[in-house]
C-alpha positions as CSV (number, residue, x, y, z in Angstrom):
1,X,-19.3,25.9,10.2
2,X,-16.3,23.6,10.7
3,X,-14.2,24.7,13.7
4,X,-12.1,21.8,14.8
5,X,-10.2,20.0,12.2
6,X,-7.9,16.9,11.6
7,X,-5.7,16.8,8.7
8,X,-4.9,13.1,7.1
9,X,-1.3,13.2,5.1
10,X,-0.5,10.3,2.6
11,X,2.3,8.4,5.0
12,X,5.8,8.6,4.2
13,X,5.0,11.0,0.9
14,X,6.7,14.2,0.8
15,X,4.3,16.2,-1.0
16,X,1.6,14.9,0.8
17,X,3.3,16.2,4.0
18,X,4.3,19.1,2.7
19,X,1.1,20.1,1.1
20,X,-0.5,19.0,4.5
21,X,2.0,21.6,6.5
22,X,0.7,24.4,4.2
23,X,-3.0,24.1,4.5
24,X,-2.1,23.9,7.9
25,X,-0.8,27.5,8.0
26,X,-3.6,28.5,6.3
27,X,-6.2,27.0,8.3
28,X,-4.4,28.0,11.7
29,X,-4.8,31.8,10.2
30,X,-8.6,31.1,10.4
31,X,-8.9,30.8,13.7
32,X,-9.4,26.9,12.9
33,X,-8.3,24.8,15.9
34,X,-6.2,21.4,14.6
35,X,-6.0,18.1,16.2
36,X,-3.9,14.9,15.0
37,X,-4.1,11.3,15.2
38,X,-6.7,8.7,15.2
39,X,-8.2,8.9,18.5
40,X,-8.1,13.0,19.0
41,X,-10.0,13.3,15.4
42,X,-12.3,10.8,16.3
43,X,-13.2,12.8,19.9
44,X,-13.4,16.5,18.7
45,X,-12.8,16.9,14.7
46,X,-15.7,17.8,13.1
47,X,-14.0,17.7,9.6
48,X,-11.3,15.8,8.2
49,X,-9.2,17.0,5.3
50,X,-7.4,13.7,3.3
51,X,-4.1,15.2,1.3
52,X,-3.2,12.0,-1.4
53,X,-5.3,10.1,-3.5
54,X,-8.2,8.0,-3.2
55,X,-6.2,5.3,-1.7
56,X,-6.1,7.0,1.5
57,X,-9.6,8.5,1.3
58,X,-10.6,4.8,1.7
59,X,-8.2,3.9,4.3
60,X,-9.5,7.2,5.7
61,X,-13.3,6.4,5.4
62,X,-13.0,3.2,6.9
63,X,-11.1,4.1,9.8
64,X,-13.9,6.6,11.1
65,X,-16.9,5.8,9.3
66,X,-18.8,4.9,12.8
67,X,-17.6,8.9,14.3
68,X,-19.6,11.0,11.4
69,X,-17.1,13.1,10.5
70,X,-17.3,14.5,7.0
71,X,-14.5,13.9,4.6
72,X,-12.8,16.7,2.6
73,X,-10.2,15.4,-0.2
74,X,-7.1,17.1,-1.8
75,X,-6.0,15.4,-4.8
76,X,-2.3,14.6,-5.2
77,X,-3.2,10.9,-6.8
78,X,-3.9,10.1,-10.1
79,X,-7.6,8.9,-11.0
80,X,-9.0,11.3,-8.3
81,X,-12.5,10.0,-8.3
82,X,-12.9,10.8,-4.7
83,X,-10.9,13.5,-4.1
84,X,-11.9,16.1,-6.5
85,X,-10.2,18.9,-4.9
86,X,-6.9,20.3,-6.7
87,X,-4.4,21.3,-4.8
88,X,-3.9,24.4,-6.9
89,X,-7.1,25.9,-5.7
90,X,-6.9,24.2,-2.4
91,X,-6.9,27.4,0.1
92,X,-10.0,29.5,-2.1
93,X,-12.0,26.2,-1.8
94,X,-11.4,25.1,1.6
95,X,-11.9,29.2,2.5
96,X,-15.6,28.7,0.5
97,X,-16.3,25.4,2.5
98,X,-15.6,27.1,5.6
99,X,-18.0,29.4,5.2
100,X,-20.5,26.8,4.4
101,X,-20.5,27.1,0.7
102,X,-19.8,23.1,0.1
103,X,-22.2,19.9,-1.2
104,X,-22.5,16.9,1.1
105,X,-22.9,13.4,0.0
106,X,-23.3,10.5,1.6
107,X,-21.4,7.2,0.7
108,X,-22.3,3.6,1.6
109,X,-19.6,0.8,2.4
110,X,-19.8,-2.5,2.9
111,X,-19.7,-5.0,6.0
112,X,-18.0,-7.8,5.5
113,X,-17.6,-11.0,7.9
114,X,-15.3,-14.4,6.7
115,X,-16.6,-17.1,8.2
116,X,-15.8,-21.0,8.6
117,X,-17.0,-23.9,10.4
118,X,-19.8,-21.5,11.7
119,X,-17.6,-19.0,13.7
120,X,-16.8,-16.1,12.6
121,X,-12.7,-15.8,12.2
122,X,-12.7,-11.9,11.5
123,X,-14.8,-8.8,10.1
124,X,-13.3,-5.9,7.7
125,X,-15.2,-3.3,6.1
126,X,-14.9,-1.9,2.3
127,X,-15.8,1.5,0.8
128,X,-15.5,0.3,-2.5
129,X,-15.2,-3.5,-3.0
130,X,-14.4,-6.5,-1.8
131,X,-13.0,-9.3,-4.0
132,X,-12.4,-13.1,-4.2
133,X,-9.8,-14.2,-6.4
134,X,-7.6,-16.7,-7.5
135,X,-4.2,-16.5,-6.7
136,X,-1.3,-17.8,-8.8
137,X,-2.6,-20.5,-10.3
138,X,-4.2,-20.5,-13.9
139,X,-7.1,-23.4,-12.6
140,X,-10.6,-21.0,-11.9
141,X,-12.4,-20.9,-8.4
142,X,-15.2,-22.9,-7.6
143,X,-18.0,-21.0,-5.5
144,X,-21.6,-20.5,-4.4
145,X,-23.5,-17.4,-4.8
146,X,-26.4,-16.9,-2.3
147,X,-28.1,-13.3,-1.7
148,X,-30.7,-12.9,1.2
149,X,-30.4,-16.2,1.7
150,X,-31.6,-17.9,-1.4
151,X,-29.2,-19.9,-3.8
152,X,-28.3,-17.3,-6.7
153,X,-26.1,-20.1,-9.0
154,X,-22.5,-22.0,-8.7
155,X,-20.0,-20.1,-10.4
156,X,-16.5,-21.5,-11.9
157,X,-14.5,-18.0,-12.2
158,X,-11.3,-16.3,-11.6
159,X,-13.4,-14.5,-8.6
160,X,-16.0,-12.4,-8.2
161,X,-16.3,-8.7,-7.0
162,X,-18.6,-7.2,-4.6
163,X,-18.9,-3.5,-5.0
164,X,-20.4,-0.4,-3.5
165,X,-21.9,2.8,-5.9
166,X,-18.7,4.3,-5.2
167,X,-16.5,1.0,-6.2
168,X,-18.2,1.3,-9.7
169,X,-15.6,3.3,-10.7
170,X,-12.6,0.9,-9.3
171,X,-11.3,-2.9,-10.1
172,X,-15.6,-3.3,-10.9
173,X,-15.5,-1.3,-13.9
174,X,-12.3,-2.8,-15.6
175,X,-14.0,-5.9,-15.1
176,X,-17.2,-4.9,-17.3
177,X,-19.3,-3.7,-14.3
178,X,-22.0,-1.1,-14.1
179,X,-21.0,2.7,-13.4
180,X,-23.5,3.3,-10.7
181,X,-24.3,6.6,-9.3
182,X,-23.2,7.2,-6.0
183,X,-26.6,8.0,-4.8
184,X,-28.0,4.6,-6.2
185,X,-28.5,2.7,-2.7
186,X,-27.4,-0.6,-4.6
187,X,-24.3,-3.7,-4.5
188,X,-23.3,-4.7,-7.8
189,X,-21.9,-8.4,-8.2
190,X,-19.3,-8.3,-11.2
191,X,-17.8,-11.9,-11.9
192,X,-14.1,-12.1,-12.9
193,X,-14.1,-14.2,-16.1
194,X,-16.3,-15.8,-15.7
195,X,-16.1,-19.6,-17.9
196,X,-20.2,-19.3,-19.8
197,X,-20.6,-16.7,-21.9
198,X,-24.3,-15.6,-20.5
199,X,-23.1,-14.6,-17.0
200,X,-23.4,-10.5,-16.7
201,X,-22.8,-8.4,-13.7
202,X,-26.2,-8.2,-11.0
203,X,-27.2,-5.1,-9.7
204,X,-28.9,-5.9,-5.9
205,X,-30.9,-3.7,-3.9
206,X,-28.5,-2.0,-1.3
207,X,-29.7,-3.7,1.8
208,X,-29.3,-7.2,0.2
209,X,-27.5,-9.6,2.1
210,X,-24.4,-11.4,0.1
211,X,-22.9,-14.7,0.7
212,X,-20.4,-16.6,-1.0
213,X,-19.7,-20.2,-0.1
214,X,-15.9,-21.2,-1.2
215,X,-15.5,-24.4,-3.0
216,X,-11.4,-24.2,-3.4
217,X,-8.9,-24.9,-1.0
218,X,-6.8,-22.1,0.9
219,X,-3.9,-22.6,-2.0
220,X,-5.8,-20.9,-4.6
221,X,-8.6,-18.2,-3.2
222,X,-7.4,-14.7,-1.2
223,X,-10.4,-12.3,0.0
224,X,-9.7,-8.6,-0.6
225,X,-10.9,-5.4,1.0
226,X,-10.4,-2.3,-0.9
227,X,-7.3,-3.9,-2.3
228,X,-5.2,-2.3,1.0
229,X,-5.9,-5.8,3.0
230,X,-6.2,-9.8,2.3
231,X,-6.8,-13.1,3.8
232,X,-6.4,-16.4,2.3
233,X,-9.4,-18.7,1.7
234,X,-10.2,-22.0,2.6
235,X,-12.1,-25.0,1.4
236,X,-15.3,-24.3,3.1
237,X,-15.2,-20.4,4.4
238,X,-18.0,-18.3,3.8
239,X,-18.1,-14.6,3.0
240,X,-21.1,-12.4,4.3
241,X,-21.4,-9.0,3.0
242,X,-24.0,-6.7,3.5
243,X,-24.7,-2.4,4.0
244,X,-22.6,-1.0,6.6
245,X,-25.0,0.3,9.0
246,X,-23.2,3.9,8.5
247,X,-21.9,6.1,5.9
248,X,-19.1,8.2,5.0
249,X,-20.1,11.9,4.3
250,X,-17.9,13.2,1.8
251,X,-17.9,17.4,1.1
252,X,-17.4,18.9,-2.1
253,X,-16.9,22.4,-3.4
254,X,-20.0,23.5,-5.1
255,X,-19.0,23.4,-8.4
256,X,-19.1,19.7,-7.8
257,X,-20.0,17.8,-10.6
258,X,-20.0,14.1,-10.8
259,X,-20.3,13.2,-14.4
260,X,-17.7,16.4,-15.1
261,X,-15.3,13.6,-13.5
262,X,-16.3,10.6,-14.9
263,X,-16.0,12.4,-18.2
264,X,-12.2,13.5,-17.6
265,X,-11.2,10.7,-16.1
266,X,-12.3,8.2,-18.5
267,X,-12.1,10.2,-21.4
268,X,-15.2,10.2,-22.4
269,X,-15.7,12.2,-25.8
270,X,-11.7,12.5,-26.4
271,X,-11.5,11.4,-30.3
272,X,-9.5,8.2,-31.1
């Protein structure tokens, strides 16, 4: 099923590396032909196997979203909502998933463009959210809220957070957002503390179009993508999110079971 594969190490992590040398062995023993670096995976790979935790998965996801390639993860992290593989069973599952015995899933991410004085200054792209905040200042921002192009409300806020199905689970949920099923094609709008009491987190359809219109100069707001990169704000800039127009495909062993991680990773039904 999967012949040519390109292994993803956590950098500069011993573990990770070492972990990534011995699935290497093991794979090699398969007959499995191994490529490295970014633009040999993107030409021939037609799997990639991520050792670390969901932070690289997303650093992962985002880098070859556009190729197809499915995504296998190893967890060495600690939530491990993305990669649900343990390492101790890493060789009998990956020798399952060779033989096709796997689940695939598709994950969306978002597109997101930062605009000002109608040009666009750059374009990132999130797998699970992208955030405006304040930064170290105790004054709230000051922002519009558009989606598809209609006015939505002006919100005063310490930000607001733009998530994907997958980014439920992320800096969403601690802020009182929506667990949303991975296969819900939906972008979830979660305000930071927000200052009136009868603001709640909006669930759009997925191929809704967001906009954010920043009221605050560049001293107080920072854009985030996926927490791994930032940009400062200014008085004026506009952020446009929307559906990338391609998805991650993620594989799982076929035990897979999503709410069996939920469950242990947020506890759910430990007594108190």
């Amino acid at each position: 099923m999967f012949n040519t594969i390109g292994i993803i190490t956590k950098p500069k992590d011993f573990t990770s590396e070492q972990t990534g040398n011995r699935l290497s062995v093991f794979l090699e023993k398969q007959g499995i032909v191994l490529v490295e670096g970014v633009a040999a995976i993107k030409e021939s790979a037609d799997l990639i196997i991520v050792v670390g935790g969901d932070g690289t998965i997303l650093n992962t996801a985002r880098t070859f979203v556009d190729n197809n390639i499915p995504i296998l993860g190893i967890n060495l992290g600690h939530l491990g909502f993305l990669v649900d593989l343990a390492v101790e069973r890493m060789t009998e599952a990956v020798a399952e998933i060779l033989e096709g015995k796997y689940i695939k899933e598709r994950r969306a991410l978002l597109s997101c463009q930062v605009e000002r004085e109608d040009k666009v200054l750059s374009c990132h792209l999130a797998f699970n959210e992208v955030v405006i905040h304040r930064n170290h200042t105790p004054r709230m921002l000051d922002f519009d809220l558009y989606v598809d192009g209609g006015f939505v409300n002006n919100q005063r806020a310490d930000g607001i957070i733009i998530a994907t199905p997958t980014g439920s689970t992320a800096y969403s949920l601690s802020s009182g957002g929506p667990i949303v099923h991975p296969g819900v094609n939906a972008i979830t709008l979660v305000s930071i503390c927000p200052h009136t009491m009868s603001h709640r987190p909006i669930v759009l359809h997925g191929e809704s179009e967001v906009l954010i219109h920043v009221l605050d100069s560049v001293e107080r707001a920072t854009v985030s993508f996926d927490g791994q990169s930032s940009m400062p704000n200014q008085l004026g800039d506009k952020l446009r999110v929307k559906q990338h127009e391609n998805f991650v495909h993620l594989i799982h062993p076929k035990r897979y079971d999503y709410f069996k991680i939920i469950r242990s990773k947020l506890h759910w039904g430990r007594k108190v």
